[in-house]
N, CA, C and O atoms as CSV, one atom per row, in Angstrom:
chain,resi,resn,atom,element,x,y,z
A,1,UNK,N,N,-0.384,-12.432,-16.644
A,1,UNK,CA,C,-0.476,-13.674,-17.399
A,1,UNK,C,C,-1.722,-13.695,-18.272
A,1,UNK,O,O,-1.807,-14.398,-19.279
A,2,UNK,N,N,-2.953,-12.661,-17.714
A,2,UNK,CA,C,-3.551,-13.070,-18.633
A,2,UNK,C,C,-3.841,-12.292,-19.754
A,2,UNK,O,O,-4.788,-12.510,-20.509
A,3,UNK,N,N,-2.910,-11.250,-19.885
A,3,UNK,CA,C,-2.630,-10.165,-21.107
A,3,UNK,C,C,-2.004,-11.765,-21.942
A,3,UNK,O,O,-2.741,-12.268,-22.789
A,4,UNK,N,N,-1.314,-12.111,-21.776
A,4,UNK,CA,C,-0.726,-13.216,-22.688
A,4,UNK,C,C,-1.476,-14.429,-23.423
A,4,UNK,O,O,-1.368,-14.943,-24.536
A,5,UNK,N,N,-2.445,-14.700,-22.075
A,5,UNK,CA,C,-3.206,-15.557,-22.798
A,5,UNK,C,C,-4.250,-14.613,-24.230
A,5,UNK,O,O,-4.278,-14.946,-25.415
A,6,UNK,N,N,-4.787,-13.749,-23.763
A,6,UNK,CA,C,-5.562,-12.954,-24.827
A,6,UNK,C,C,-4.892,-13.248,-25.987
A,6,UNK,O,O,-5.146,-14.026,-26.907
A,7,UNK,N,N,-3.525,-12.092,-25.669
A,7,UNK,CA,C,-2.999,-11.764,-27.148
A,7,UNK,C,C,-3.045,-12.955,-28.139
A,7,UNK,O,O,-3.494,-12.934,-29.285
A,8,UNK,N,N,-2.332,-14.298,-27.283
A,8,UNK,CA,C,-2.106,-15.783,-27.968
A,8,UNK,C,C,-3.733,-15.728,-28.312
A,8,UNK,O,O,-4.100,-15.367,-29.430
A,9,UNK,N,N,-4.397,-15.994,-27.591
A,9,UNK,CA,C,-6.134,-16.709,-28.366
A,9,UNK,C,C,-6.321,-15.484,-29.480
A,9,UNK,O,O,-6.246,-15.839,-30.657
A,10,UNK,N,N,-6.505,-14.382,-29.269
A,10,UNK,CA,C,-6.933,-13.556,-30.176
A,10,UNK,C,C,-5.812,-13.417,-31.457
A,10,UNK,O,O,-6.165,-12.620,-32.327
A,11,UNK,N,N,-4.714,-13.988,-31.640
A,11,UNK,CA,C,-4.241,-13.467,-32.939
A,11,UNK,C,C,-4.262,-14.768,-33.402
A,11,UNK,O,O,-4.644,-14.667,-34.567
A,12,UNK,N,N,-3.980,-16.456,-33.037
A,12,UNK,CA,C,-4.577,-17.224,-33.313
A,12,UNK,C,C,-6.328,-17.463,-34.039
A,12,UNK,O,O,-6.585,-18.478,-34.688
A,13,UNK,N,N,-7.270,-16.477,-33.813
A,13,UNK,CA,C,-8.254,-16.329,-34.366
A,13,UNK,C,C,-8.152,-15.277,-35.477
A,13,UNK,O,O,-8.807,-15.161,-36.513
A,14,UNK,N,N,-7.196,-14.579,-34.999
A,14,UNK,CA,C,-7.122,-13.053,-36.422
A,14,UNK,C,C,-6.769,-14.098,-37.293
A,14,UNK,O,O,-7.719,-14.584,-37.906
A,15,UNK,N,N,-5.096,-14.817,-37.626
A,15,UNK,CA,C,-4.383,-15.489,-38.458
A,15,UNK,C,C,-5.670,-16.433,-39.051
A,15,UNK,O,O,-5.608,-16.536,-40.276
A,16,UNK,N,N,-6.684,-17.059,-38.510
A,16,UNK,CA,C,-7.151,-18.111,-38.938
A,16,UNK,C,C,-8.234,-17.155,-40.060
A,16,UNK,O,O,-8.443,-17.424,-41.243
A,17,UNK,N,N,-8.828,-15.957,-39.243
A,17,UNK,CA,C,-9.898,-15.283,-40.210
A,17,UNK,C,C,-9.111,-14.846,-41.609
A,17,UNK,O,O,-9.657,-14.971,-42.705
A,18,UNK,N,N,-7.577,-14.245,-41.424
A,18,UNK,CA,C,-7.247,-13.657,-42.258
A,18,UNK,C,C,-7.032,-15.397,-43.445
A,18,UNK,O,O,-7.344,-15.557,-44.625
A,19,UNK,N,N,-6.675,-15.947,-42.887
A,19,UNK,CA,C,-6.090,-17.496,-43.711
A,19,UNK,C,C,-7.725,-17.636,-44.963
A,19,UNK,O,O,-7.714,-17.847,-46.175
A,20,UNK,N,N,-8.973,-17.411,-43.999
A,20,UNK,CA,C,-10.445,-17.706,-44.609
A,20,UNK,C,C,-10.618,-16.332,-45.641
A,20,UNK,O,O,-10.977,-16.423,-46.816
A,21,UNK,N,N,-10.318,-15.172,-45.013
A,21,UNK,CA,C,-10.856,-14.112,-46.196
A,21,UNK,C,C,-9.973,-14.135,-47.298
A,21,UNK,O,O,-10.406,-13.692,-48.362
A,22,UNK,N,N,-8.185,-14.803,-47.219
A,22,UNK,CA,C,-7.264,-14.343,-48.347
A,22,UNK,C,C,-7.484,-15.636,-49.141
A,22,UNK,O,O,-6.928,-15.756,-50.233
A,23,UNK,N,N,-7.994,-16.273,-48.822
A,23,UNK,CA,C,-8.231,-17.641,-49.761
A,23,UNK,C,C,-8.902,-18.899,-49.050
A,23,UNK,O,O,-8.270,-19.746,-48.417
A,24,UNK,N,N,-10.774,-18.887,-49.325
A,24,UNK,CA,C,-11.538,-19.431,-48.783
A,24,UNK,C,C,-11.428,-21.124,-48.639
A,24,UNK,O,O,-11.911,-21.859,-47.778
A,25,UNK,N,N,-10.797,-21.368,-49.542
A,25,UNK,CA,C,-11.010,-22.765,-49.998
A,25,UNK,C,C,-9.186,-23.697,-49.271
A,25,UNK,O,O,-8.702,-24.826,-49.339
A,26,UNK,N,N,-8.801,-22.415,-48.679
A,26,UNK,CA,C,-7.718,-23.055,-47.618
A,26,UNK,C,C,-7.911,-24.823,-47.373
A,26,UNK,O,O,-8.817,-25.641,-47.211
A,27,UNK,N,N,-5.955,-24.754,-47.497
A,27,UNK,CA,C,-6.797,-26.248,-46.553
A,27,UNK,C,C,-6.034,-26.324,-45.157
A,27,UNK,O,O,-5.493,-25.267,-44.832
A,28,UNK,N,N,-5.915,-27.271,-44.378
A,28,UNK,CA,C,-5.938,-27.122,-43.305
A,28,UNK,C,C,-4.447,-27.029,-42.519
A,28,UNK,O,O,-4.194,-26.878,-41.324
A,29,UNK,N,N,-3.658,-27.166,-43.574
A,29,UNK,CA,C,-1.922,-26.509,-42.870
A,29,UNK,C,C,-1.993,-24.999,-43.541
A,29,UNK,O,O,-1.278,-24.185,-42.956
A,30,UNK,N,N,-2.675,-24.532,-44.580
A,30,UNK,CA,C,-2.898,-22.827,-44.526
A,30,UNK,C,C,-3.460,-22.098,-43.403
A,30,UNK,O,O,-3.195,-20.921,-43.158
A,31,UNK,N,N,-4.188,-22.780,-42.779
A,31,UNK,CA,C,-5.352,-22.863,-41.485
A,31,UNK,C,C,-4.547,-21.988,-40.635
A,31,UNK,O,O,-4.319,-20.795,-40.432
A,32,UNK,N,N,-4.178,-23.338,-40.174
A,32,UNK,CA,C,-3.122,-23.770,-39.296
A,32,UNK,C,C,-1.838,-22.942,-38.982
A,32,UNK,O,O,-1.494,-22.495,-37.888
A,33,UNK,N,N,-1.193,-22.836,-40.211
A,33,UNK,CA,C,0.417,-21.452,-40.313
A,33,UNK,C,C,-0.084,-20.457,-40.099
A,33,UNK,O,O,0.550,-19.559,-39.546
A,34,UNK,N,N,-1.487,-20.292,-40.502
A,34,UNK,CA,C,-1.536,-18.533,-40.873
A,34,UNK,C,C,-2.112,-18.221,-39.255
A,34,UNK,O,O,-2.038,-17.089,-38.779
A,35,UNK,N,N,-2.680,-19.368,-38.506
A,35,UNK,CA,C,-2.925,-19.291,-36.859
A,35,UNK,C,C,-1.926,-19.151,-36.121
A,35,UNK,O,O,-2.085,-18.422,-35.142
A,36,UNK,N,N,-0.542,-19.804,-36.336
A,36,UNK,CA,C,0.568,-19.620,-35.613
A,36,UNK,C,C,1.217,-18.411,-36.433
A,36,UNK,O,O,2.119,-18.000,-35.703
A,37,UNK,N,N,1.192,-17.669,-37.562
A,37,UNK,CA,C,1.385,-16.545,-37.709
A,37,UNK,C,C,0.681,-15.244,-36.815
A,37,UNK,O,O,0.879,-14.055,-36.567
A,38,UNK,N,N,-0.262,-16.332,-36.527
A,38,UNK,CA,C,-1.448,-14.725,-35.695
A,38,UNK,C,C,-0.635,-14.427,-34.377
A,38,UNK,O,O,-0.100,-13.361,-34.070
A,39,UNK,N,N,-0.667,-15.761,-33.573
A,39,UNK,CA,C,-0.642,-15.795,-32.382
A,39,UNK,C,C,0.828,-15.631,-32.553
A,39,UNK,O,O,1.129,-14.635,-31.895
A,40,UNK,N,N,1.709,-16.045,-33.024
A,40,UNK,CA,C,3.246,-15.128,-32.807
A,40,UNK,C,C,3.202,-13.322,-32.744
A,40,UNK,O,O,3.916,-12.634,-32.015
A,41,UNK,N,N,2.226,-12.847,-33.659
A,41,UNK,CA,C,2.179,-11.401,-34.200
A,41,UNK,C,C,1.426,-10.848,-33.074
A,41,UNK,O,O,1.696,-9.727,-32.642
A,42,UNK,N,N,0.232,-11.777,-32.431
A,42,UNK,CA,C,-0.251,-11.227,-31.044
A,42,UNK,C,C,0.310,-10.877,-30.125
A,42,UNK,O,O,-0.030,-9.876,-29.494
A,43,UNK,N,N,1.243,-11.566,-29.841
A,43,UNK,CA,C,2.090,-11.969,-28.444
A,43,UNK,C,C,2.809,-10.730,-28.839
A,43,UNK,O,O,2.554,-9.608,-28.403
A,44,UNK,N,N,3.610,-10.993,-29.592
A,44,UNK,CA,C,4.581,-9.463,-30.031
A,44,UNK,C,C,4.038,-8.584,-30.286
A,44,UNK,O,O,4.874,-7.681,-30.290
A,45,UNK,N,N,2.799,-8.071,-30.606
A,45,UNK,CA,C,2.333,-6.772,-30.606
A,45,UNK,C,C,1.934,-6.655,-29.189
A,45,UNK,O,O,2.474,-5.770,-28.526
A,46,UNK,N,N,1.105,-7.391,-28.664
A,46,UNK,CA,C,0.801,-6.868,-27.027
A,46,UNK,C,C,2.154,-6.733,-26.153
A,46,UNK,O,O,2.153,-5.846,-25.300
A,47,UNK,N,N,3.353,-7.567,-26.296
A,47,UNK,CA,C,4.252,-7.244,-25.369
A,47,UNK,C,C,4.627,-5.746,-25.780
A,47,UNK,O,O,4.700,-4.849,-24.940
A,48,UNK,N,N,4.828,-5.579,-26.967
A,48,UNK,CA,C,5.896,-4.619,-27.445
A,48,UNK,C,C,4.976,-2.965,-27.078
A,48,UNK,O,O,5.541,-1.900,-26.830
A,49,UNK,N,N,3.758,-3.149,-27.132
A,49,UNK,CA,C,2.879,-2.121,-26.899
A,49,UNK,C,C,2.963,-1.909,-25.561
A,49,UNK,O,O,2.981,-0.717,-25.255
A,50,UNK,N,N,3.014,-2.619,-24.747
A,50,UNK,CA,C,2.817,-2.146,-23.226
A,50,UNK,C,C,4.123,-2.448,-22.913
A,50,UNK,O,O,4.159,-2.552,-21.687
A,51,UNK,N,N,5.482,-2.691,-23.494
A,51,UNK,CA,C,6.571,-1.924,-22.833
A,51,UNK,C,C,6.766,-0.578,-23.582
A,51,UNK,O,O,7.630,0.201,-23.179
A,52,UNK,N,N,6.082,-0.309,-24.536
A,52,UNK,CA,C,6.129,1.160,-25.407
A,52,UNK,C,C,5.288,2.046,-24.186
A,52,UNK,O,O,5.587,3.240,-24.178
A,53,UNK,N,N,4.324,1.638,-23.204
A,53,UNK,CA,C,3.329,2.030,-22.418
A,53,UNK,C,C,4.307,1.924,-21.024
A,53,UNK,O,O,3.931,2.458,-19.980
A,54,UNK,N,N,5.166,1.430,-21.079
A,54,UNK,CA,C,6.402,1.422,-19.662
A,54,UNK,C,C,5.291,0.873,-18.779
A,54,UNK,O,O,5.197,1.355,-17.651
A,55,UNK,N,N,4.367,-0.156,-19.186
A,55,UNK,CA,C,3.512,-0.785,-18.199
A,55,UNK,C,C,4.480,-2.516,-18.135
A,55,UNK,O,O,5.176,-3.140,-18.935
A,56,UNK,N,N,4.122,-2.680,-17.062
A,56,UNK,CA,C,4.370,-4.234,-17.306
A,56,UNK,C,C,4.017,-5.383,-18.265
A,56,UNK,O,O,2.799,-5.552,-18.333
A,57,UNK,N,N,4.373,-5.794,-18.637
A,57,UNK,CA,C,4.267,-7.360,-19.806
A,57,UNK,C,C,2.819,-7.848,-18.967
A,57,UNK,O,O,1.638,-7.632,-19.238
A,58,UNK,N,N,3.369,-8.489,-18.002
A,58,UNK,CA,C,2.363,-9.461,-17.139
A,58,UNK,C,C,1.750,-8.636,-16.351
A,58,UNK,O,O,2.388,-8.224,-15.382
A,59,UNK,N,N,0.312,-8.158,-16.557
A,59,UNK,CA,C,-0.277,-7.339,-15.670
A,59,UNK,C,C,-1.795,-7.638,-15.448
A,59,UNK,O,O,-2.425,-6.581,-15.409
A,60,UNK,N,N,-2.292,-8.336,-15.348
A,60,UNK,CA,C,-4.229,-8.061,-15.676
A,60,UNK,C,C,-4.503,-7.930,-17.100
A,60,UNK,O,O,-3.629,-7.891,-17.966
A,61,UNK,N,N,-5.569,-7.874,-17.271
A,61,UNK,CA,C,-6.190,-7.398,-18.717
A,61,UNK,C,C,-5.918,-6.036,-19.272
A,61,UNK,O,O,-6.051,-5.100,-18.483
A,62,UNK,N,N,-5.495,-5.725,-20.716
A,62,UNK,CA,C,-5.300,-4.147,-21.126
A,62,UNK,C,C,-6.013,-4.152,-22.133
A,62,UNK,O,O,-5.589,-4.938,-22.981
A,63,UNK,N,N,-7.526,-3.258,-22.607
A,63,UNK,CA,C,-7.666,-3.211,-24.012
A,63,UNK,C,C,-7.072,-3.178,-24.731
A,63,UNK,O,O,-6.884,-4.157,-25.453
A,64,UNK,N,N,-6.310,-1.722,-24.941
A,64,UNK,CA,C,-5.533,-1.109,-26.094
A,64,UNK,C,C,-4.208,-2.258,-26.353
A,64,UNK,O,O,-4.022,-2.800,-27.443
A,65,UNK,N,N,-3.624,-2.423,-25.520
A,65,UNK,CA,C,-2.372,-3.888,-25.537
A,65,UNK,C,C,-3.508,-4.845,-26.464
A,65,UNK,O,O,-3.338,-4.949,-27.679
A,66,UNK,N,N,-4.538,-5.448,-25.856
A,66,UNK,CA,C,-5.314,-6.280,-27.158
A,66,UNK,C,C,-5.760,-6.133,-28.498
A,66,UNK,O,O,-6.004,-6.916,-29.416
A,67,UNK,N,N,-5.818,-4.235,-28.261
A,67,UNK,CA,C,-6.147,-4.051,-29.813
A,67,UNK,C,C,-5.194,-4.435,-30.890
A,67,UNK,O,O,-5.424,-5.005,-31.957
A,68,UNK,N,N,-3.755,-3.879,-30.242
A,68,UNK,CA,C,-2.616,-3.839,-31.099
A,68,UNK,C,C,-2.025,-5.383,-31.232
A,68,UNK,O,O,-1.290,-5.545,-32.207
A,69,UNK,N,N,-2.222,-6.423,-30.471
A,69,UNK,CA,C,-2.090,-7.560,-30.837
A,69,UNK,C,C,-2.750,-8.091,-31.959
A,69,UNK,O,O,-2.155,-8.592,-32.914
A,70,UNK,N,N,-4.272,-7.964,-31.833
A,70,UNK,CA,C,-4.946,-7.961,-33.119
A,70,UNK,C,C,-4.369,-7.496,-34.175
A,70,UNK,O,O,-3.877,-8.239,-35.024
A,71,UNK,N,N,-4.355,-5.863,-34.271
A,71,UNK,CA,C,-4.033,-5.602,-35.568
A,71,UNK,C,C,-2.506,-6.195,-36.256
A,71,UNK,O,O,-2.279,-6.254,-37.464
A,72,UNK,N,N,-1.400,-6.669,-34.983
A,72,UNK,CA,C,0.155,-7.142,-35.552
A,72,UNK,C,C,-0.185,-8.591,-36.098
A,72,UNK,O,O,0.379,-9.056,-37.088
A,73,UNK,N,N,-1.403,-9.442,-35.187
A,73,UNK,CA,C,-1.466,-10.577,-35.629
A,73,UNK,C,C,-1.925,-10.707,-37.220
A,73,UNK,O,O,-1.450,-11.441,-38.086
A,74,UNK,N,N,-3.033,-9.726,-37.313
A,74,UNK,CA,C,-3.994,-9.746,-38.891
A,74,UNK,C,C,-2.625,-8.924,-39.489
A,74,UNK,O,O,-2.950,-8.892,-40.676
A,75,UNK,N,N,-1.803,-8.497,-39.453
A,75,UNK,CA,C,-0.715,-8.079,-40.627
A,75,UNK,C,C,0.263,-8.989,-40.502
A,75,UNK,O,O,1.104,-8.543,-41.283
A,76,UNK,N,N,0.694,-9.926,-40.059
A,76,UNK,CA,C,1.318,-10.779,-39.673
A,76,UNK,C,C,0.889,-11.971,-40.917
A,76,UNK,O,O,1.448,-12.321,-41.956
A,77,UNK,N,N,-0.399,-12.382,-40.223
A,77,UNK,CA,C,-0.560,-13.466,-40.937
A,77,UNK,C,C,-0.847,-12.856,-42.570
A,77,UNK,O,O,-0.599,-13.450,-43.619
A,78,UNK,N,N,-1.352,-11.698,-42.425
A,78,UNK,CA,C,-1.706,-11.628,-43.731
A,78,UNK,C,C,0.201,-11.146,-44.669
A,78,UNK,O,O,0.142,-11.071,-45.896
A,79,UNK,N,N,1.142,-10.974,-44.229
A,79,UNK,CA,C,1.741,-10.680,-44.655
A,79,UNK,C,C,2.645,-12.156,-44.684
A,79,UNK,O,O,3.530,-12.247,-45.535
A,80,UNK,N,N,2.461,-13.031,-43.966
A,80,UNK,CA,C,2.959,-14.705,-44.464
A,80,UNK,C,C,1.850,-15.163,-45.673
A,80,UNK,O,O,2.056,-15.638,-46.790
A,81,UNK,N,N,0.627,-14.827,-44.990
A,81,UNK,CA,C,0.084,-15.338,-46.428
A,81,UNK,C,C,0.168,-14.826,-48.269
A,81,UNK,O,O,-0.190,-15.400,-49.298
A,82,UNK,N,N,0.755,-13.622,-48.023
A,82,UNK,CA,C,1.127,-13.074,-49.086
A,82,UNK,C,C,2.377,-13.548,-49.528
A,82,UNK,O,O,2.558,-13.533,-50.746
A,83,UNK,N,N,3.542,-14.088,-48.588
A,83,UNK,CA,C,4.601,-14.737,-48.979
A,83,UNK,C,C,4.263,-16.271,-49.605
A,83,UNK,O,O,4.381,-16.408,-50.822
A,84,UNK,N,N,4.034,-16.901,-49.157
A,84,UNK,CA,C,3.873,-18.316,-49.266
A,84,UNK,C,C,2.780,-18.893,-49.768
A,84,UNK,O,O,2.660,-20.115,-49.851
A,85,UNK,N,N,1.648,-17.818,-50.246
A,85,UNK,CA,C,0.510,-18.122,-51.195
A,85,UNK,C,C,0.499,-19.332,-52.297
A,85,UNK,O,O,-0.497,-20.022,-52.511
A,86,UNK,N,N,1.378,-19.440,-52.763
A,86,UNK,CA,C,1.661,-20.440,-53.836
A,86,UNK,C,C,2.768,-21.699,-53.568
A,86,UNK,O,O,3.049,-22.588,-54.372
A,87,UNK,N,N,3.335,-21.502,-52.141
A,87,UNK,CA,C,4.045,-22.894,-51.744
A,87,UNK,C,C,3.670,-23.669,-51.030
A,87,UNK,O,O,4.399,-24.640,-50.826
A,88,UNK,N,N,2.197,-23.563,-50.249
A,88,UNK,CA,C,1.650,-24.476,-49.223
A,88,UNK,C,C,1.201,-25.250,-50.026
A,88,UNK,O,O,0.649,-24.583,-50.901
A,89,UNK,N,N,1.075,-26.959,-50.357
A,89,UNK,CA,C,0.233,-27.373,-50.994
A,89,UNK,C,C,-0.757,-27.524,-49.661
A,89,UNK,O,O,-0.378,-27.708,-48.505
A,90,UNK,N,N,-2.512,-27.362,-50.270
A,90,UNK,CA,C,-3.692,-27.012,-49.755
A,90,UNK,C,C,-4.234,-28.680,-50.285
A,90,UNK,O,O,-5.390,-29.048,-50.079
């Protein structure tokens, strides 16, 4: 359970950094989507990595499962924010 919580907090923080570096002056439903873009892309990169690892989903803490949440969350959000750049009004 708490591989899950990570992945969720940490791609929730990727989505929000990536939301600040792709366009600073965000406003706060860009924030916001590009955070629930993270933390969807977290969750699914850490599950999908450690059944690629034939380890369990729910196990204790895994670095490498956290790295790859990170990096699905920051392409995630950054790849919604590249879609929808010009339809959020900010």
């Amino acid at each position: 359970m708490l591989n899950i919580i990570f992945w969720f907090t940490f791609g929730v923080l990727s989505g929000w950094t990536v939301a600040l570096i792709a366009r600073p002056a965000a406003g706060l439903k860009r924030i916001a989507s590009s955070g629930v873009a993270g933390a969807i892309g977290g969750v699914l990169g850490g599950a999908v990595s450690r059944i690629l690892a034939h380890r369990p989903v729910i196990d204790g803490f895994d670095g490498p499962s956290l790295l790859v949440a990170v990096f699905t969350a920051v392409i995630l959000a950054s790849v919604f924010n590249f879609i929808f750049r010009g339809n959020v009004k900010t």
